[in-house]
VEXGU-921707 format. One record per residue (C-alpha): x, y, z. Coordinates in steps of 0.05 Angstrom, whole numbers, padded with zeros to 5 digits, always signed. Example, Ala and Ser with C-alpha at 12.3 -4.5 7.8 and 13.67 -1.06 7.14 Angstrom:
<recs>
+00246-00090+00156
+00273-00021+00143
</recs>
This chain:
<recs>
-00722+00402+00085
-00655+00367+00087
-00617+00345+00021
-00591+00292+00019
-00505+00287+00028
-00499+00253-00031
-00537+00276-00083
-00515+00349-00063
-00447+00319-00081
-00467+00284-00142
-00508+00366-00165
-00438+00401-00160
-00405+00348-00198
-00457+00357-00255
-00436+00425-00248
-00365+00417-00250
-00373+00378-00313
-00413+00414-00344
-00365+00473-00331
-00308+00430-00372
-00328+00449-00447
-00326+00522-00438
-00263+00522-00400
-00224+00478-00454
-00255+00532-00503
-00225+00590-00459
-00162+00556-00452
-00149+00546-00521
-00101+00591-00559
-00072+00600-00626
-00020+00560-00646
+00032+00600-00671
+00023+00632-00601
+00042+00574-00561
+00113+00570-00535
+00125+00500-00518
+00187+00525-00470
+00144+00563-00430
+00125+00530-00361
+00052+00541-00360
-00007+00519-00312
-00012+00446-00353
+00072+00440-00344
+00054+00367-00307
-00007+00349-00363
+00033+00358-00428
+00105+00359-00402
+00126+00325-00341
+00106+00259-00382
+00170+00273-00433
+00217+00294-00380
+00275+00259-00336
+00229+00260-00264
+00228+00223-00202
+00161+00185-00199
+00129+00190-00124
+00087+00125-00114
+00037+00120-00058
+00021+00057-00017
-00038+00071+00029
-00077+00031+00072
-00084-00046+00068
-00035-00082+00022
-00092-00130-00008
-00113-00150-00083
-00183-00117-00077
-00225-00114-00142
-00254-00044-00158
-00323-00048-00185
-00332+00030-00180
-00341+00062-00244
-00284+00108-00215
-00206+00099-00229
-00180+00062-00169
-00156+00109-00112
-00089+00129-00117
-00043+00091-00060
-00070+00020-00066
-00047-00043-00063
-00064-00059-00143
-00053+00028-00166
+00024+00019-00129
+00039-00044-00162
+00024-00017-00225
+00064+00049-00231
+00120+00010-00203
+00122-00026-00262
+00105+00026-00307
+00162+00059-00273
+00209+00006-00288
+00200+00002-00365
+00191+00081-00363
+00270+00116-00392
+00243+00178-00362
+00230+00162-00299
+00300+00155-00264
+00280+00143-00194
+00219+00124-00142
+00208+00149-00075
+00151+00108-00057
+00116+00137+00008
+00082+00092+00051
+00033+00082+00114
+00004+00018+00117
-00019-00033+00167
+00006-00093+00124
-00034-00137+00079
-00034-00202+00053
+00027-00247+00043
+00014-00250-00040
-00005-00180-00046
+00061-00156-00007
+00103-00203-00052
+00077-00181-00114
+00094-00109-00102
+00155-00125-00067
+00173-00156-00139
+00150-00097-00173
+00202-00054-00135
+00265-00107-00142
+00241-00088-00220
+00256-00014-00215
+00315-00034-00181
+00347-00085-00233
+00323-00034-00281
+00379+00010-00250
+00336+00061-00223
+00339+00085-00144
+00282+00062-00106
+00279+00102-00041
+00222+00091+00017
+00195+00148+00065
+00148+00120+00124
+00090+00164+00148
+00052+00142+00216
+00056+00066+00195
+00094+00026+00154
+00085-00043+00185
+00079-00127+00171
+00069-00131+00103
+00089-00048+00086
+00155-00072+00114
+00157-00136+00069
+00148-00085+00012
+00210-00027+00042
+00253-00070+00064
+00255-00084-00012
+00286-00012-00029
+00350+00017-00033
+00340+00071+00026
+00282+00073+00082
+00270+00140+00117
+00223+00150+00176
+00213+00192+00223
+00224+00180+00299
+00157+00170+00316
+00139+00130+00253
+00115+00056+00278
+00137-00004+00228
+00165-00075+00245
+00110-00123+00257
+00162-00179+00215
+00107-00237+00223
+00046-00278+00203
-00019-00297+00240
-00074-00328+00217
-00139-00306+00254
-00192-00356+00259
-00264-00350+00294
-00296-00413+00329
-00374-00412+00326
-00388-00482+00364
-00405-00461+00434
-00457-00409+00412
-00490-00454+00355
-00499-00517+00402
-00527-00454+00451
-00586-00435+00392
-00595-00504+00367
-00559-00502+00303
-00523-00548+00272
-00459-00553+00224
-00471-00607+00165
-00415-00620+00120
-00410-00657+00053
-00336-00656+00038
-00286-00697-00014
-00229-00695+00031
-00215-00698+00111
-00186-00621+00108
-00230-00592+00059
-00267-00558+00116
-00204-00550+00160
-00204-00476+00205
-00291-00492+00204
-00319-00446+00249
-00369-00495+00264
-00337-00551+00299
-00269-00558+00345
-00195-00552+00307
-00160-00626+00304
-00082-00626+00334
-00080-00652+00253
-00110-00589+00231
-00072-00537+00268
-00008-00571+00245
-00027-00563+00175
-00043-00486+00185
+00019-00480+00234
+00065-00509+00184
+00035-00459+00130
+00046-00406+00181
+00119-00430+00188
+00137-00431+00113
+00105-00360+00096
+00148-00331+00161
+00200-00365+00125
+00191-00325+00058
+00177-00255+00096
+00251-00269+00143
+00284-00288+00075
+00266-00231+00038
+00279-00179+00093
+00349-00211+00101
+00361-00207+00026
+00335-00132+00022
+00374-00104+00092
+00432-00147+00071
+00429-00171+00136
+00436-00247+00162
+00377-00291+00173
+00394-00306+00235
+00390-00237+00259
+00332-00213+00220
+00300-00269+00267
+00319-00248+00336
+00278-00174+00309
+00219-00220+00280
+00175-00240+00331
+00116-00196+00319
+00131-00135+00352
+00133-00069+00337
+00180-00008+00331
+00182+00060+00323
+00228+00090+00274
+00288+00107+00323
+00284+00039+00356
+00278+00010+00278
+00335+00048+00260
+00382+00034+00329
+00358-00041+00301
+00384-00029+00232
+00313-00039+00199
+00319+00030+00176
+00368+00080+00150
+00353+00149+00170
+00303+00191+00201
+00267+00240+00166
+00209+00252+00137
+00183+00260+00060
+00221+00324+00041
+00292+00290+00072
+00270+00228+00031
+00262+00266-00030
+00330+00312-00020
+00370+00254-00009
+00349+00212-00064
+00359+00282-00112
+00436+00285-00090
+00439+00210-00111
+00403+00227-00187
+00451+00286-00194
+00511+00241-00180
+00481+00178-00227
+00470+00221-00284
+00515+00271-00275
+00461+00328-00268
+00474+00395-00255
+00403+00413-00219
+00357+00374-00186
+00302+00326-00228
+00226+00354-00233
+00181+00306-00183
+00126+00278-00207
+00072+00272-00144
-00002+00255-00156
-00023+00267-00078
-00064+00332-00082
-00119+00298-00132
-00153+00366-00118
-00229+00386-00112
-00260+00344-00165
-00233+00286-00148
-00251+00281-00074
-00325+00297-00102
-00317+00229-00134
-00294+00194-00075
-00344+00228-00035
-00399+00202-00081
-00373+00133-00085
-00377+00132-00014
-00306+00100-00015
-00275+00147+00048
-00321+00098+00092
-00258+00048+00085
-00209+00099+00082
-00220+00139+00150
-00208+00090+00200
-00176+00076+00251
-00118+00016+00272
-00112-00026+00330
-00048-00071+00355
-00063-00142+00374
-00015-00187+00375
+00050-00155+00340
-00004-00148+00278
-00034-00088+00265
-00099-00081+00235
-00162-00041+00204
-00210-00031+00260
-00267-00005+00225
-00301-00078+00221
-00277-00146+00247
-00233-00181+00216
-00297-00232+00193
-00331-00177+00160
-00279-00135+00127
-00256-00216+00093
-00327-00211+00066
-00322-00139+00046
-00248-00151+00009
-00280-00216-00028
-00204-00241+00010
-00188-00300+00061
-00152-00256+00124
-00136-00311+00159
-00068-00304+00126
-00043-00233+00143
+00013-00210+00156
</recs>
């Protein structure tokens, strides 16, 4: 008889919790014992949190304001987790820098500016903000680096994608084809406008283009401001397309290559100088979550949005896993206005 994947899961994380109470009991020691000097296994559970550190921040997968109704803590590298350690991160005195490592396909235009304001706040806050790209750091993940002090990636790293497109799906040929019909009660001419149930009006398409237009406006602006670079030649890089990091860095849209460790390094030489430190800052890095925590993901099923796969169409690149209809639905989020 099989058993069933996930209630095997959700048996050994019984277990595991179960197991808690008599491991706090076994951990515990006197306390005239305890030396709080000493750098023990729980150095990054009672310490790190009273020490000068540089914070590592993930930002992992779509850039999107998604609500979490899991009973679970949100996964650690999303849109709404990143925004909120960068501000934590700003107000924190012991934090004194941020690498924030990144691969992302982009996101929405809101979601990209709202942590792209959440790193300018670590900045003004007088704290170096440095980025290190993984496989993809594109559209919107850009929007969101470009607002940093440093960029890393690595040669083969693909980012760019400086653009907006608003995908829309037309359902009129193959309703008239099964005899159904569109019937709209509406308050205004363009309440309905983008319908996927009737024809787009040269009106219509101005609208959206014109939203389009301002919103590629923003995205140039802010990439201009963040590269310290001209408008006018962010412009000529912005058409959509894609680069990999040596092309992005030949382009000035990056400034070095190297991966997370040169990312890290550099941004420790720049600490020591700051504060005038005579050895390198502890780093505080939440990536390995460890065993019990991918049980919970696991059980929450939530690795079925997380192991995908990404496509390029159109300079945008995107989740793959469901159309772009479907994952809307799934997000509770209108992607006709990605970037």
């Amino acid at each position: 008889m099989r058993i069933n994947q996930r209630w095997f899961v959700w048996i050994i994380l019984l277990l595991c919790v179960a197991a808690i109470p008599a491991g706090l009991i076994e951990h515990k020691k006197p306390a005239e014992t305890h030396d709080a000097d000493v750098d023990d296994q729980d150095f990054f559970v009672n310490k790190m949190i009273k020490k000068n550190r540089i914070k590592v921040i993930r930002l992992e997968g779509m850039i999107i304001d998604k609500t979490d109704s899991s009973i679970f803590p949100p996964k650690t590298g999303s849109a709404s987790s990143c925004t909120r350690a960068l501000r934590k991160a700003a107000k924190d005195e012991k934090i004194k820098a941020v690498l924030i490592r990144m691969n992302t396909p982009g996101g929405t235009v809101a979601t990209s500016q709202e942590i792209t304001e959440a790193v300018e706040s670590v900045r003004a806050a007088g704290k170096p903000v440095y980025v290190s790209m993984a496989d993809l750091s594109a559209s919107g993940g850009y929007y969101v680096a470009a607002a940093a002090d440093k960029i890393f990636a690595l040669p083969g790293s693909i980012t760019g994608s400086i653009g907006v497109i608003m995908h829309l799906m037309n359902f009129k040929s193959l309703g008239e084809k099964v005899g159904i019909a569109d019937v709209v009660i509406k308050s205004g001419p363009f309440k309905d406008i983008a319908s996927p149930y009737r024809a787009m009006t040269d009106e219509e398409r101005s609208i959206l283009q014109a939203m389009i237009a301002d919103s590629y406006d923003q995205f140039v602006t802010s990439v201009a401001k963040g590269r310290r670079m001209k408008v006018e030649d962010v412009k000529k890089l912005a058409d959509g397309r894609i680069y990999t990091g040596r092309q992005a860095k030949k382009n000035g849209l990056v400034d070095e290559l190297g991966g997370y460790d040169d990312a890290l390094d550099a941004l420790q030489e720049v600490c020591i100088k700051k504060y005038n430190l005579k050895e390198k800052l502890p780093v505080e890095d939440k990536a390995d979550a460890g065993f019990l925590s991918n049980l919970l993901e696991s059980a929450s099923g939530e690795k079925l949005f997380t192991q995908n796969h990404y496509r390029i169409n159109s300079g945008f690149v995107a989740e793959d896993i469901v159309s772009d209809y479907f994952m809307s639905k799934l997000y509770k989020q209108p992607l006709w206005m990605l970037q």
